[in-house]
PyMOL CGO cylinders between C-alpha atoms (Angstrom):
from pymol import cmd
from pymol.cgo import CYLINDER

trace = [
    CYLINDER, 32.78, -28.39, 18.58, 31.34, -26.16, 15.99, 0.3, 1, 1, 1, 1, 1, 1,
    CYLINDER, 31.34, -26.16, 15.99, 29.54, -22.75, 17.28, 0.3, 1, 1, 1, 1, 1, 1,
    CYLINDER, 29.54, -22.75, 17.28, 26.33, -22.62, 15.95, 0.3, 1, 1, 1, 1, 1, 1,
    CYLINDER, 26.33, -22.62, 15.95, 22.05, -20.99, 15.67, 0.3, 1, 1, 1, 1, 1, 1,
    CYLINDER, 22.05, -20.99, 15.67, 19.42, -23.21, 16.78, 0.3, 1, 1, 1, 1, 1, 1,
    CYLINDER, 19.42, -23.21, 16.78, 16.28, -21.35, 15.44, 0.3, 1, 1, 1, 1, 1, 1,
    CYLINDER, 16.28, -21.35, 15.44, 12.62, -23.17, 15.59, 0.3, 1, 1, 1, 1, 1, 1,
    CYLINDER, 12.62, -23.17, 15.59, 9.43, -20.66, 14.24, 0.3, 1, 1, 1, 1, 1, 1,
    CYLINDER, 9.43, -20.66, 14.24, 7.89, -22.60, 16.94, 0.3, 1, 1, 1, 1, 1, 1,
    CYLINDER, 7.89, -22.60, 16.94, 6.63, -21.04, 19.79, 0.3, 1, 1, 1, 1, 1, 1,
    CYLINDER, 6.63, -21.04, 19.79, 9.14, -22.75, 22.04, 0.3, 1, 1, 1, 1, 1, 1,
    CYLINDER, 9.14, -22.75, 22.04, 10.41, -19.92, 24.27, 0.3, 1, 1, 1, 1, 1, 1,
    CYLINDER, 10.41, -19.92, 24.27, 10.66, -22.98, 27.48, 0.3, 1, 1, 1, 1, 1, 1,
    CYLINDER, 10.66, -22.98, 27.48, 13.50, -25.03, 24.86, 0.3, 1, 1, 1, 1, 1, 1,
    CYLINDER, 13.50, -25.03, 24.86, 17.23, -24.50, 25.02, 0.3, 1, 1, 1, 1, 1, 1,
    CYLINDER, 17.23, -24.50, 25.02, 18.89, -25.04, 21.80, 0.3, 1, 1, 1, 1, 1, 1,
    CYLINDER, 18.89, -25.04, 21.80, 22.35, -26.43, 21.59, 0.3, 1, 1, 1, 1, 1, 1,
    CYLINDER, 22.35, -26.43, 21.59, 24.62, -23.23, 21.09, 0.3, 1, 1, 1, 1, 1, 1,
    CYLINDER, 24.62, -23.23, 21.09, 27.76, -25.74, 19.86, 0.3, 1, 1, 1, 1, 1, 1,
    CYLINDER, 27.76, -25.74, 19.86, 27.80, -29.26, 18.23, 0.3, 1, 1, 1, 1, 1, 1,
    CYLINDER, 27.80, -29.26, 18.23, 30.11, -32.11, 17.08, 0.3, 1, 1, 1, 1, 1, 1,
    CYLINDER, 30.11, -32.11, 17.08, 29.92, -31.09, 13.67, 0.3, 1, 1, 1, 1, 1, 1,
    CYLINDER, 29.92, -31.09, 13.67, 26.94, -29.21, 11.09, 0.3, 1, 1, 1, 1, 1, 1,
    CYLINDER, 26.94, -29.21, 11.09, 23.74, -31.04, 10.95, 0.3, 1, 1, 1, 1, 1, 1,
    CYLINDER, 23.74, -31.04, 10.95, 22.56, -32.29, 7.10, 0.3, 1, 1, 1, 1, 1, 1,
    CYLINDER, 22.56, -32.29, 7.10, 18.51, -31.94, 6.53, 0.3, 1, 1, 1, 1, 1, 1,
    CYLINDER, 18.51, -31.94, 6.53, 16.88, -34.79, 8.27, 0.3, 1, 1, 1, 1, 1, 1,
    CYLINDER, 16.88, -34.79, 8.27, 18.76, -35.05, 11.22, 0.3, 1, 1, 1, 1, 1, 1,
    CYLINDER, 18.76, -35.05, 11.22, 16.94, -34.38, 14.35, 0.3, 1, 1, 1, 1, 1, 1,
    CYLINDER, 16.94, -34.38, 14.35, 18.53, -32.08, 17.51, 0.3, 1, 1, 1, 1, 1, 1,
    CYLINDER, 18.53, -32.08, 17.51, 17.19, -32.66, 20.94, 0.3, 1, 1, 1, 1, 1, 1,
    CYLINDER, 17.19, -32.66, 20.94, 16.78, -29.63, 23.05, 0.3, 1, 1, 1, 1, 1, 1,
    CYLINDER, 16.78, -29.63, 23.05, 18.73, -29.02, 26.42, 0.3, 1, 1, 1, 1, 1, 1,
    CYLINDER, 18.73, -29.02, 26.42, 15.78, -28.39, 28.10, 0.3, 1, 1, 1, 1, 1, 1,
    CYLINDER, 15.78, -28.39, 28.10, 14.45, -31.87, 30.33, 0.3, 1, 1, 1, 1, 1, 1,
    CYLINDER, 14.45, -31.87, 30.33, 10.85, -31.60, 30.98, 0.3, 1, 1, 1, 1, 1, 1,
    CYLINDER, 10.85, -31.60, 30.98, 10.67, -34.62, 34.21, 0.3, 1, 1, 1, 1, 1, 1,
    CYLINDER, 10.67, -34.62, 34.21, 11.85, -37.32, 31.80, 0.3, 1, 1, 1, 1, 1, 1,
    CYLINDER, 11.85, -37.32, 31.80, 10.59, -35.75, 28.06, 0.3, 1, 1, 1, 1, 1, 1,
    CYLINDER, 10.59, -35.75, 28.06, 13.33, -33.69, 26.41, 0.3, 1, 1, 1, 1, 1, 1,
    CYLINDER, 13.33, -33.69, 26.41, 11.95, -32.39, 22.39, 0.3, 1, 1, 1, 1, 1, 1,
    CYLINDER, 11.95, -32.39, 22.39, 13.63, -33.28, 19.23, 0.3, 1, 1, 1, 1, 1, 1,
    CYLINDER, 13.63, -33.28, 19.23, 13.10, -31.25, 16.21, 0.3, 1, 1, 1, 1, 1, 1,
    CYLINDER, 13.10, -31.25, 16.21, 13.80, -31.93, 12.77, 0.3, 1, 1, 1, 1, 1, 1,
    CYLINDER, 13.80, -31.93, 12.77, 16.73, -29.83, 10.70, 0.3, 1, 1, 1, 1, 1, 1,
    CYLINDER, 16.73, -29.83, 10.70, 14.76, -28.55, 8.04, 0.3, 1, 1, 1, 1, 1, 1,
    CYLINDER, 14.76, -28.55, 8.04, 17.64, -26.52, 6.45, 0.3, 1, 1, 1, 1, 1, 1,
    CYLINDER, 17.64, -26.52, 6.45, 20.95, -25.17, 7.29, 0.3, 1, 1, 1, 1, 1, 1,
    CYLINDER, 20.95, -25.17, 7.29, 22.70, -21.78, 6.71, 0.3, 1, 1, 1, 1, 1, 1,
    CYLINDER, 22.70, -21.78, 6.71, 25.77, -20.00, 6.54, 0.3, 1, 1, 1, 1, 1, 1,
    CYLINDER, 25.77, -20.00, 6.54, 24.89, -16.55, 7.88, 0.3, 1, 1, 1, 1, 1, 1,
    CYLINDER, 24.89, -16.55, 7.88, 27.52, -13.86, 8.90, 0.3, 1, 1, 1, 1, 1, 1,
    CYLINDER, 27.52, -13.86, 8.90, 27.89, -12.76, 12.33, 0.3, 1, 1, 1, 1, 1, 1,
    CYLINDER, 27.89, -12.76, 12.33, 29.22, -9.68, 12.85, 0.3, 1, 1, 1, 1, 1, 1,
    CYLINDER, 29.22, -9.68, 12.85, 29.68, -10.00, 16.51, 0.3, 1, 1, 1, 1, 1, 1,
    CYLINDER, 29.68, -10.00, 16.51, 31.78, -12.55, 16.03, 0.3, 1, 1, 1, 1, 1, 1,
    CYLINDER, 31.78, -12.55, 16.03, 33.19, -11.68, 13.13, 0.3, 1, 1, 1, 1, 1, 1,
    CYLINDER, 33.19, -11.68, 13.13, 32.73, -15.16, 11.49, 0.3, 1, 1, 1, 1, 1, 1,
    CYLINDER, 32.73, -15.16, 11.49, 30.27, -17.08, 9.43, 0.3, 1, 1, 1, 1, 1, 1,
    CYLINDER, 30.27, -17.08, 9.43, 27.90, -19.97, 11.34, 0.3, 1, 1, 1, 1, 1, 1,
    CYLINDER, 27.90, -19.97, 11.34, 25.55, -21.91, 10.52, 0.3, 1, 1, 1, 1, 1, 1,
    CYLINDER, 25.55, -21.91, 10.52, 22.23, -21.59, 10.97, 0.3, 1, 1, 1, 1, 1, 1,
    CYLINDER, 22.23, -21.59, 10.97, 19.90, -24.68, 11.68, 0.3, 1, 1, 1, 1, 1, 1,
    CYLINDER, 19.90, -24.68, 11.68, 16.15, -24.04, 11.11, 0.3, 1, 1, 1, 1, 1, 1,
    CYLINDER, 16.15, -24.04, 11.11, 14.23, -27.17, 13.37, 0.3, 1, 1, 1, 1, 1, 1,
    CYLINDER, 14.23, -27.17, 13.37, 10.58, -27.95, 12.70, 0.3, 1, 1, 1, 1, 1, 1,
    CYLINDER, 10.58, -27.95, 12.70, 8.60, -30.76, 13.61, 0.3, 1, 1, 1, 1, 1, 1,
    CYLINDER, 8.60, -30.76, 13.61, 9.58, -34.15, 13.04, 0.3, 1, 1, 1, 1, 1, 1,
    CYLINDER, 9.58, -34.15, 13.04, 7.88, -36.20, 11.00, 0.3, 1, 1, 1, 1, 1, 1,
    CYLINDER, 7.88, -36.20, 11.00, 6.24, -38.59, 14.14, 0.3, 1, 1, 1, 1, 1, 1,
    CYLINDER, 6.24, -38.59, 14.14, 5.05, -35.11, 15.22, 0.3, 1, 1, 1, 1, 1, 1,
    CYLINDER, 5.05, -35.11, 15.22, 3.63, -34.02, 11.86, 0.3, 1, 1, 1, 1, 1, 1,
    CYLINDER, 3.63, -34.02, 11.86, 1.45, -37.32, 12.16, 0.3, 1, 1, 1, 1, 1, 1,
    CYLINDER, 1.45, -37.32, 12.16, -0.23, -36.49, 15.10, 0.3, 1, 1, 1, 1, 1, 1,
    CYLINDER, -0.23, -36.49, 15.10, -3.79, -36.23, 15.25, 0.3, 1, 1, 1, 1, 1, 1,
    CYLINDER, -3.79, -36.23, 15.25, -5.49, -32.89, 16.30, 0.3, 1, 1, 1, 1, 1, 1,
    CYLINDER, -5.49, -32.89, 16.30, -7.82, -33.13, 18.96, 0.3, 1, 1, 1, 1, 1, 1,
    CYLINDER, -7.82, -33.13, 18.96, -9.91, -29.76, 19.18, 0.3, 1, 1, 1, 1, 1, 1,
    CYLINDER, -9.91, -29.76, 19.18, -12.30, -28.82, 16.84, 0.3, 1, 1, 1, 1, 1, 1,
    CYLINDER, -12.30, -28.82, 16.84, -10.11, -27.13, 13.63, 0.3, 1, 1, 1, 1, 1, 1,
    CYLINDER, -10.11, -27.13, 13.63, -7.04, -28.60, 14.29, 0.3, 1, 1, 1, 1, 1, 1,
    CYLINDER, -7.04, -28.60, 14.29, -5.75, -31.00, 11.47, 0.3, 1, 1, 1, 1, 1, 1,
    CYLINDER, -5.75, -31.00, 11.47, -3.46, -33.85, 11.61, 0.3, 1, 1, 1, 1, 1, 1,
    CYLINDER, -3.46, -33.85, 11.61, 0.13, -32.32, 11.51, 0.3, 1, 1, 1, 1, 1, 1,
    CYLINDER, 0.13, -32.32, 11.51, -1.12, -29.10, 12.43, 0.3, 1, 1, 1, 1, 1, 1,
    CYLINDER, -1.12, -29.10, 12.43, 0.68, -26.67, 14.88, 0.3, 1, 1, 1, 1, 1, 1,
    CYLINDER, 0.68, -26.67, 14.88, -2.16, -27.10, 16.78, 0.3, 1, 1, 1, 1, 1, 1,
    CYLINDER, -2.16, -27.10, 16.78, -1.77, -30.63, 17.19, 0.3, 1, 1, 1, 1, 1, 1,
    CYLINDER, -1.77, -30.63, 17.19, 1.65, -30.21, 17.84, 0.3, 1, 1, 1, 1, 1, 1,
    CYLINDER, 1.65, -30.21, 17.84, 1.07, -27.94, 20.31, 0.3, 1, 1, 1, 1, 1, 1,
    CYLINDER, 1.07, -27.94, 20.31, -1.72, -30.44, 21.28, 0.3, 1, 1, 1, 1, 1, 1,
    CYLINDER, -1.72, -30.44, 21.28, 0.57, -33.59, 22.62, 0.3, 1, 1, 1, 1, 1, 1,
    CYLINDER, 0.57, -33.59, 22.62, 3.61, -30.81, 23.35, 0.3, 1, 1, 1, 1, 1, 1,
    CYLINDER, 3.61, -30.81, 23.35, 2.07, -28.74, 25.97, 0.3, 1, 1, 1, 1, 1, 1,
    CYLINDER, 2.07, -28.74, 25.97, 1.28, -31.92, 28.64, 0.3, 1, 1, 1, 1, 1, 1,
    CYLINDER, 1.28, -31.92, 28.64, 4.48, -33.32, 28.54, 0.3, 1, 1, 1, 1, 1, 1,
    CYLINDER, 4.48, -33.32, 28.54, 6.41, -29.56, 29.74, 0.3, 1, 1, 1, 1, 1, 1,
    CYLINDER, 6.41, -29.56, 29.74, 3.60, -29.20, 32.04, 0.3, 1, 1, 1, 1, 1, 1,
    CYLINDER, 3.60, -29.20, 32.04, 1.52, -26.24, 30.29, 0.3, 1, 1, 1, 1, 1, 1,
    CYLINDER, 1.52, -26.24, 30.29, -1.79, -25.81, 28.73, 0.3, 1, 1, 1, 1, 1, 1,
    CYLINDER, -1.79, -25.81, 28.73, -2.37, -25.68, 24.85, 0.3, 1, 1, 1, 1, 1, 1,
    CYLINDER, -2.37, -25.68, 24.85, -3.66, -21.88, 25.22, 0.3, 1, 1, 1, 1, 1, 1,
    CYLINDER, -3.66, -21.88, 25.22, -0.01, -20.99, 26.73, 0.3, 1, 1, 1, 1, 1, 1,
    CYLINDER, -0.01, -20.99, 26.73, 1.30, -21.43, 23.17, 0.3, 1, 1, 1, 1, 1, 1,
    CYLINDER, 1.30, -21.43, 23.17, -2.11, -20.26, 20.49, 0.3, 1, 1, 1, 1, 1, 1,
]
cmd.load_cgo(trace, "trace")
């Protein structure tokens, strides 16, 4: 198992991000969160991965940036001002399925 930063500029702060995998992600590839919401658990998209240099653990990692996936980035907005594939949206279908309201996350 390789050690290794889960990082989303989503405002995800229910999600648990895998901490070690089986090996480094490539762009594309889609990570599921540890989190289980009933019977939902999220999977973001790796939008780009990193070597950055830890000094707490003296030793490089990489760093996976996760976005939406592209299902999610198809989703239709619902309220007035929110586009197709907006964060909006997202947060739209997201907030229902971890039991919260859109306005916990704009």
């Amino acid at each position: 198992m390789i050690s290794v930063i889960c990082h989303t500029n989503l405002d995800l702060s229910f999600e648990r991000w895998p901490d070690k995998l089986p090996a480094v992600p490539r762009v594309g590839d889609t990570i599921q969160s540890k989190t289980i919401h009933g019977d939902f658990r999220l999977s973001l998209q790796v939008i780009s991965v990193r070597w950055d240099y830890f000094p707490s653990y003296d030793d490089y990692m990489p760093r996976i940036e996760l976005h939406m996936t592209e299902f999610q980035k198809r989703l239709p907005g619902r309220r007035e001002g929110a586009e197709t594939g907006s964060i909006t949206a997202f947060y739209e279908w997201y907030a229902p399925l971890v039991g919260r309201t859109v306005s916990s996350f704009i």
